[in-house]
Biopython code that builds the backbone (N, CA, C, O; Angstrom):
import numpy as np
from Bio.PDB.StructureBuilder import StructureBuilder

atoms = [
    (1, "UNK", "N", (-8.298, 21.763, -9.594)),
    (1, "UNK", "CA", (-9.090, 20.548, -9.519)),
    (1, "UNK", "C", (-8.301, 19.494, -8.760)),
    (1, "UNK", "O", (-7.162, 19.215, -9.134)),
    (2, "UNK", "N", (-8.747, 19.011, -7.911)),
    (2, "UNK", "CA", (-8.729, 17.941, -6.976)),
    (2, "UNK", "C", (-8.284, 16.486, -7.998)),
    (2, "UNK", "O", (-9.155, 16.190, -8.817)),
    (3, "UNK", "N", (-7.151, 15.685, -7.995)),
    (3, "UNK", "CA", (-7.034, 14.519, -8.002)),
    (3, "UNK", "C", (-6.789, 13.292, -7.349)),
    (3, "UNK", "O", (-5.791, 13.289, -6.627)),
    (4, "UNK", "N", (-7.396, 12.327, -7.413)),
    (4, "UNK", "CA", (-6.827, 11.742, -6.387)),
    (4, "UNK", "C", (-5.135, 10.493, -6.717)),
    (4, "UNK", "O", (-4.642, 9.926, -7.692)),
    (5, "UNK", "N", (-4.894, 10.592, -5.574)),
    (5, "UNK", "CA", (-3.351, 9.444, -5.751)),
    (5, "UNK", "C", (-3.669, 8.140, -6.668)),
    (5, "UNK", "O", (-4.597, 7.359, -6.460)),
    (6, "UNK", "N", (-2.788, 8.060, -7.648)),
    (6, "UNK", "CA", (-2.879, 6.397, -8.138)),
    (6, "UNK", "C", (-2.550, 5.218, -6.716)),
    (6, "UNK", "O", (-1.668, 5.367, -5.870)),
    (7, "UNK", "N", (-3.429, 4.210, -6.787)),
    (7, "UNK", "CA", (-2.559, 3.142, -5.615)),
    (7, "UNK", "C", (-1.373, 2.391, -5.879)),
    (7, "UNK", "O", (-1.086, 1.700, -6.857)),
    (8, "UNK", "N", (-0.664, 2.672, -4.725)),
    (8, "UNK", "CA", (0.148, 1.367, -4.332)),
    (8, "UNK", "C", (0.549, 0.086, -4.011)),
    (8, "UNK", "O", (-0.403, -0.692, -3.951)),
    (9, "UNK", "N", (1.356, -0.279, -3.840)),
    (9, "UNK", "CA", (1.613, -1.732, -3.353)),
    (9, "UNK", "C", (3.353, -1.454, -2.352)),
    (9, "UNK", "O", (4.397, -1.280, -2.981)),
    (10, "UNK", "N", (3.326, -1.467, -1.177)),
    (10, "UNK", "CA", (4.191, -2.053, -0.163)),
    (10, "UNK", "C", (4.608, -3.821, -0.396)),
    (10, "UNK", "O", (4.069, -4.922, -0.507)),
    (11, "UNK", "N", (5.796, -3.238, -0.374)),
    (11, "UNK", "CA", (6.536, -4.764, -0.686)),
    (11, "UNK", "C", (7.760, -4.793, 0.199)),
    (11, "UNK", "O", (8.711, -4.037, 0.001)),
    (12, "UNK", "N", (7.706, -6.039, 1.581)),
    (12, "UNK", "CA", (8.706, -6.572, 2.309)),
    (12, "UNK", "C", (9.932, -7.066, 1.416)),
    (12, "UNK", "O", (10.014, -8.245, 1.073)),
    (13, "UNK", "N", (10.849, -6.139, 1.067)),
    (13, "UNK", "CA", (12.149, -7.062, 0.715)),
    (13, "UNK", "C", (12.866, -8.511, 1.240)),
    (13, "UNK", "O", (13.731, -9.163, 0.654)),
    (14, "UNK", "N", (12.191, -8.803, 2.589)),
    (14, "UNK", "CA", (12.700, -9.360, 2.899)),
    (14, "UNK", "C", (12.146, -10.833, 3.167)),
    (14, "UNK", "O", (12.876, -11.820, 3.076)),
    (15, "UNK", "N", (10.840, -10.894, 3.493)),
    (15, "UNK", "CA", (9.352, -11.886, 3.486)),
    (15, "UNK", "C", (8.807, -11.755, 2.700)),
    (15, "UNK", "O", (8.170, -12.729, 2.299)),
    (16, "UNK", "N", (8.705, -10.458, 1.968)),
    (16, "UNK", "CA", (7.506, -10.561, 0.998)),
    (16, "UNK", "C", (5.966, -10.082, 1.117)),
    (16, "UNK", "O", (5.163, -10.081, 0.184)),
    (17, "UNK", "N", (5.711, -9.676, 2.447)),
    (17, "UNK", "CA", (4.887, -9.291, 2.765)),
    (17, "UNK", "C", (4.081, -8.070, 2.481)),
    (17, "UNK", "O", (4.255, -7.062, 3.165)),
    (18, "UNK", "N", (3.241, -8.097, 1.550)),
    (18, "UNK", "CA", (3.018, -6.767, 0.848)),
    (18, "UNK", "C", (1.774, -6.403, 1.012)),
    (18, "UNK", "O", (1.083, -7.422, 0.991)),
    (19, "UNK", "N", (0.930, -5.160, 1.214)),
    (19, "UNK", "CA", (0.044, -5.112, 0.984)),
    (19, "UNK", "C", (-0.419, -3.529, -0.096)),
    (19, "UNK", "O", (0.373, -2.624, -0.361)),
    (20, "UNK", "N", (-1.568, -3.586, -0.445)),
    (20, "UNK", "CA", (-2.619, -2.491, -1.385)),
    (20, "UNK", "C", (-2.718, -1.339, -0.538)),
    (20, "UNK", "O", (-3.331, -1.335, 0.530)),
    (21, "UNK", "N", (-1.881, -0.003, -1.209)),
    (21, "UNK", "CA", (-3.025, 1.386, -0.650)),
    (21, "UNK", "C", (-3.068, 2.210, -1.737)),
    (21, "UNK", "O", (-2.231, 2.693, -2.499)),
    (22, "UNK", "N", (-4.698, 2.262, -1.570)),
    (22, "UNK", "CA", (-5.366, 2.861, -2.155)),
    (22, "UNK", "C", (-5.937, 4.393, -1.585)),
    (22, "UNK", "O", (-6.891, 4.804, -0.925)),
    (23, "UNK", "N", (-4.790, 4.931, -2.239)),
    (23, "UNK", "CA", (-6.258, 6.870, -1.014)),
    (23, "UNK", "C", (-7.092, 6.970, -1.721)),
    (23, "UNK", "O", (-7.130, 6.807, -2.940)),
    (24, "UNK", "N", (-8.366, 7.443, -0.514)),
    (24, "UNK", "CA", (-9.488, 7.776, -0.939)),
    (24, "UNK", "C", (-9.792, 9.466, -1.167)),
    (24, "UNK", "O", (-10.902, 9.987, -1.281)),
    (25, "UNK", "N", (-8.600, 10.069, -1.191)),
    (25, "UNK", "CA", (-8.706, 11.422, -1.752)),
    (25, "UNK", "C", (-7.394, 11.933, -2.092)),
    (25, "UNK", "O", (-6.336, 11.304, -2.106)),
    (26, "UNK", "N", (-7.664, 13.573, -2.456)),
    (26, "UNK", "CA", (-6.310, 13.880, -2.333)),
    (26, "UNK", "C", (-5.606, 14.806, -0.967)),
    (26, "UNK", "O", (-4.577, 15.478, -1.033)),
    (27, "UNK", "N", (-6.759, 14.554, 0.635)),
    (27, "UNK", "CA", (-6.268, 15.229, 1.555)),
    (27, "UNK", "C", (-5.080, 14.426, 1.729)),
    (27, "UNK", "O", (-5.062, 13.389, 1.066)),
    (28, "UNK", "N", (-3.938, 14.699, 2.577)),
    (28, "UNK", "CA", (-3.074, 14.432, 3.567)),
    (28, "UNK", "C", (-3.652, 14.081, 4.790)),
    (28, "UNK", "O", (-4.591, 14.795, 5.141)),
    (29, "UNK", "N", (-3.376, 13.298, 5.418)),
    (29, "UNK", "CA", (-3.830, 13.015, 7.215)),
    (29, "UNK", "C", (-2.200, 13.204, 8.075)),
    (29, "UNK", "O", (-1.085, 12.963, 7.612)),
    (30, "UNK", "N", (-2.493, 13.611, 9.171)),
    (30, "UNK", "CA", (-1.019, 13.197, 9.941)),
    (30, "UNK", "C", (-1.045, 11.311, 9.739)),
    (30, "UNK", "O", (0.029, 10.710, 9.773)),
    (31, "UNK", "N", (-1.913, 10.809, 9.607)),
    (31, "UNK", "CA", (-2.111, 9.135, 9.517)),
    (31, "UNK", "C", (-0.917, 8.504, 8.281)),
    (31, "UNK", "O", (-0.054, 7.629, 8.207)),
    (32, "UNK", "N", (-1.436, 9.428, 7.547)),
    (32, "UNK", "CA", (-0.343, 9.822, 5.906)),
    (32, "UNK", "C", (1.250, 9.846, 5.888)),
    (32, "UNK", "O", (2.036, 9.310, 5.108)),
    (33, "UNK", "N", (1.396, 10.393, 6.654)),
    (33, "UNK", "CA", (2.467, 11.528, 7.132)),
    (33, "UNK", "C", (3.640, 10.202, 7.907)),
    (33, "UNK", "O", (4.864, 10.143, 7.796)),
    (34, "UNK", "N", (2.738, 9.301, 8.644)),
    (34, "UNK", "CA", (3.683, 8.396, 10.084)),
    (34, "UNK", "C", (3.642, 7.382, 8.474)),
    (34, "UNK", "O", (4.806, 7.189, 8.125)),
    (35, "UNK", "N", (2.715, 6.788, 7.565)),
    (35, "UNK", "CA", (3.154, 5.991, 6.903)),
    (35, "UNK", "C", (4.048, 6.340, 5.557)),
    (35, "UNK", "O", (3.970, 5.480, 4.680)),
    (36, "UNK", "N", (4.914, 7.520, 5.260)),
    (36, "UNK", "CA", (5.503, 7.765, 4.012)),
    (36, "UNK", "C", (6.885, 6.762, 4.703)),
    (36, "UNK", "O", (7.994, 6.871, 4.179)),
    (37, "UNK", "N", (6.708, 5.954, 5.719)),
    (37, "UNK", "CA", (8.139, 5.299, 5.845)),
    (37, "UNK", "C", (7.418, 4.545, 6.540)),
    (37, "UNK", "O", (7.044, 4.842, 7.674)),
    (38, "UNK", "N", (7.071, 3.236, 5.815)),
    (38, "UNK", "CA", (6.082, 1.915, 6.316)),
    (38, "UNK", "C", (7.325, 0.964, 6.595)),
    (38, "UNK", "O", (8.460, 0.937, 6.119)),
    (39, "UNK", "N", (6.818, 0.367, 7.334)),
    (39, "UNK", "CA", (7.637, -0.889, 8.353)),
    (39, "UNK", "C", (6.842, -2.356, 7.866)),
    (39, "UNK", "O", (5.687, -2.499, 7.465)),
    (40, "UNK", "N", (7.538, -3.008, 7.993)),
    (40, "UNK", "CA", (7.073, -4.384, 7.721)),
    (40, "UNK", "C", (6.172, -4.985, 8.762)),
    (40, "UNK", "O", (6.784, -5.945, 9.231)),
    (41, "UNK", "N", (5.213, -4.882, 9.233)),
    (41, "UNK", "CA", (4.463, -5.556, 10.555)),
    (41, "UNK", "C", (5.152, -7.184, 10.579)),
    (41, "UNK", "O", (4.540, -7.720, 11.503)),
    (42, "UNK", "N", (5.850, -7.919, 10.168)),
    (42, "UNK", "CA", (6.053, -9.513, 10.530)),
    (42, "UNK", "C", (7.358, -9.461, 10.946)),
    (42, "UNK", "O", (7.896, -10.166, 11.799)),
    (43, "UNK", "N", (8.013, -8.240, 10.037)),
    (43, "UNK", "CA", (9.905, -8.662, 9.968)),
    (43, "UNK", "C", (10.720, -7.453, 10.589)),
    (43, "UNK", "O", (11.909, -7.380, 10.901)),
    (44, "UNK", "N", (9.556, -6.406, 10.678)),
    (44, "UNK", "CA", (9.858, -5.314, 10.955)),
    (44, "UNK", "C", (10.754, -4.436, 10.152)),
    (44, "UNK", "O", (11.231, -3.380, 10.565)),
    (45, "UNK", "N", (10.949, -4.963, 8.948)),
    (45, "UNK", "CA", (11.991, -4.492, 7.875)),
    (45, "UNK", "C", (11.456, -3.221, 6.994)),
    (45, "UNK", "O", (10.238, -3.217, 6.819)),
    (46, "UNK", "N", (12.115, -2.257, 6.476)),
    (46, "UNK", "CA", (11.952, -1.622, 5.269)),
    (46, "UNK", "C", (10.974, -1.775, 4.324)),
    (46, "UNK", "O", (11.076, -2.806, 3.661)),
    (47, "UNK", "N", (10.056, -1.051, 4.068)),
    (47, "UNK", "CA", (9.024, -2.185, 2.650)),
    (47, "UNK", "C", (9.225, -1.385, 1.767)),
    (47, "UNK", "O", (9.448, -0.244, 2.170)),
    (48, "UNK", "N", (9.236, -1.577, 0.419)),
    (48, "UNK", "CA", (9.702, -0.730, -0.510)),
    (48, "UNK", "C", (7.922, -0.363, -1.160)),
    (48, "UNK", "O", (6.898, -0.715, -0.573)),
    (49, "UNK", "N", (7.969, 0.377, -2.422)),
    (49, "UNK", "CA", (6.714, 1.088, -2.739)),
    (49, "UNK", "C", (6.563, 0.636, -3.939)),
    (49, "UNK", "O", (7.738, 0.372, -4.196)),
    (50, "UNK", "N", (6.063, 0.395, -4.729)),
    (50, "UNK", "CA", (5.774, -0.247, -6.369)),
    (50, "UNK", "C", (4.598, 0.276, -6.442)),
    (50, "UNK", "O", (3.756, 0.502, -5.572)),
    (51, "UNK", "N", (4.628, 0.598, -8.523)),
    (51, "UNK", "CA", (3.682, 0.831, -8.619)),
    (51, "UNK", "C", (2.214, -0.259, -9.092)),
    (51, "UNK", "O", (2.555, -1.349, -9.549)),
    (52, "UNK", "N", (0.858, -0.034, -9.008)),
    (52, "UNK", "CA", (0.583, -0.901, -9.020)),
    (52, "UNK", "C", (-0.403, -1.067, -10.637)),
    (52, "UNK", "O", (-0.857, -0.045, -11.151)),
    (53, "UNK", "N", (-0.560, -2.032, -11.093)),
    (53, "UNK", "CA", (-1.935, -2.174, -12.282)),
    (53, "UNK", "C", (-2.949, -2.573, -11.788)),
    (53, "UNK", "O", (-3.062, -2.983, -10.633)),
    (54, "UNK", "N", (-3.901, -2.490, -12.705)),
    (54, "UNK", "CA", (-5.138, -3.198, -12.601)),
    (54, "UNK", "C", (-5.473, -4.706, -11.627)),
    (54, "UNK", "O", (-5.987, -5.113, -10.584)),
    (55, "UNK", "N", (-4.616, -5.198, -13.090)),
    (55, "UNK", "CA", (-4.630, -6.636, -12.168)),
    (55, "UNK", "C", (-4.154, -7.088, -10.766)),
    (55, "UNK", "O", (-4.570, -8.159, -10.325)),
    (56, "UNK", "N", (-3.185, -6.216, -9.944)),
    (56, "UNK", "CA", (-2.750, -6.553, -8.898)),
    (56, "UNK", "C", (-3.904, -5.926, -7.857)),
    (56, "UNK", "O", (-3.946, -6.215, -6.661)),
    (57, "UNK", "N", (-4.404, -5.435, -8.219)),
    (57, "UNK", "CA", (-5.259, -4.306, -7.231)),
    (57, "UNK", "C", (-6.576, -5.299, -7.234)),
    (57, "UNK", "O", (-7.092, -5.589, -6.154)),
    (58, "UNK", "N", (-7.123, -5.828, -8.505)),
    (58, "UNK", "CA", (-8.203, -6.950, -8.337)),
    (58, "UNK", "C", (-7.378, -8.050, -7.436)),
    (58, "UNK", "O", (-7.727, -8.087, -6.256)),
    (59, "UNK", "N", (-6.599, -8.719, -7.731)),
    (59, "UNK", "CA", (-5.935, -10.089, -7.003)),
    (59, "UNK", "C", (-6.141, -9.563, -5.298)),
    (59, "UNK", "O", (-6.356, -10.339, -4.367)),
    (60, "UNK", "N", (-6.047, -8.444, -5.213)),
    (60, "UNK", "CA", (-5.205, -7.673, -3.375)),
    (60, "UNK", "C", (-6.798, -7.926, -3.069)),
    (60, "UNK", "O", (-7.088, -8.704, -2.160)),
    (61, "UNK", "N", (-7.697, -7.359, -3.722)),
    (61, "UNK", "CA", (-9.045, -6.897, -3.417)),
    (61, "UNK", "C", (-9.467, -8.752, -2.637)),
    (61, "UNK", "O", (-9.553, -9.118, -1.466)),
    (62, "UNK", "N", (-9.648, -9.573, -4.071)),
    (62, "UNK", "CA", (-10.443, -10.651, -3.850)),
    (62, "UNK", "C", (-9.546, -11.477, -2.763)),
    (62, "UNK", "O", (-10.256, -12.067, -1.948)),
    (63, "UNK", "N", (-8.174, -11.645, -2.575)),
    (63, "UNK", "CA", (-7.562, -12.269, -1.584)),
    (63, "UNK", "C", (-8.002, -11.323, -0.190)),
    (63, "UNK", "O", (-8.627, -11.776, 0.770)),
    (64, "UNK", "N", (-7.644, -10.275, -0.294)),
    (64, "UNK", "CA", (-8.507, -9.743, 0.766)),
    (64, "UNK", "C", (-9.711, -9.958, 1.600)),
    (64, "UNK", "O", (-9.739, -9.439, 2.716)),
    (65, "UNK", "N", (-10.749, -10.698, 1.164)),
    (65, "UNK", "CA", (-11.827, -10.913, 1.392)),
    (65, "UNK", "C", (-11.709, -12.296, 2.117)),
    (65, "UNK", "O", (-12.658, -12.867, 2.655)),
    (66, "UNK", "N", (-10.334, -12.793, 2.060)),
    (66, "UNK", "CA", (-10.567, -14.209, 2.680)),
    (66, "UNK", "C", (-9.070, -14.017, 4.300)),
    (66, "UNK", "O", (-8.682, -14.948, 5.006)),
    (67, "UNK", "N", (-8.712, -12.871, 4.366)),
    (67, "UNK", "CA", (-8.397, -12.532, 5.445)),
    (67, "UNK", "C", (-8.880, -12.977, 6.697)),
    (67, "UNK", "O", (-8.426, -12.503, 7.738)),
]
sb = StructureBuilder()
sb.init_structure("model")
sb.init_model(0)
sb.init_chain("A")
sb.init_seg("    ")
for serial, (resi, resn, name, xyz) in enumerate(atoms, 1):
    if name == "N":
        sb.init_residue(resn, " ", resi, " ")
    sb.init_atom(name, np.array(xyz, "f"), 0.0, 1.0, " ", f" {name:<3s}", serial, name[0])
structure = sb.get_structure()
């Protein structure tokens, strides 16, 4: 049986710059594959991986919307 990944949260050690991933299954993509070592898009730094709850995943969602 098929599960899918709990989501994440990417976090800039260094700015702070973090964002929500959420997979929408349990395939792999090569897309997958280039991000198991995410880069900071502002600082270009390291981002580390945390796990995430409920509540951070609502906060990511509704701030999201004002992107």
């Amino acid at each position: 049986m098929a599960v899918r990944p709990n989501p994440y949260k990417l976090v800039c050690p260094k700015c702070g710059y973090s964002k929500l991933v959420a997979p929408k299954s349990d395939c792999i993509s090569p897309k997958d594959l280039i991000s198991m070592n995410p880069v900071c898009p502002k600082c270009k730094e390291q981002m580390d991986r945390k796990s995430v709850d409920r509540l951070d995943s609502v906060i990511d969602s509704l701030f999201g919307m004002f992107k």
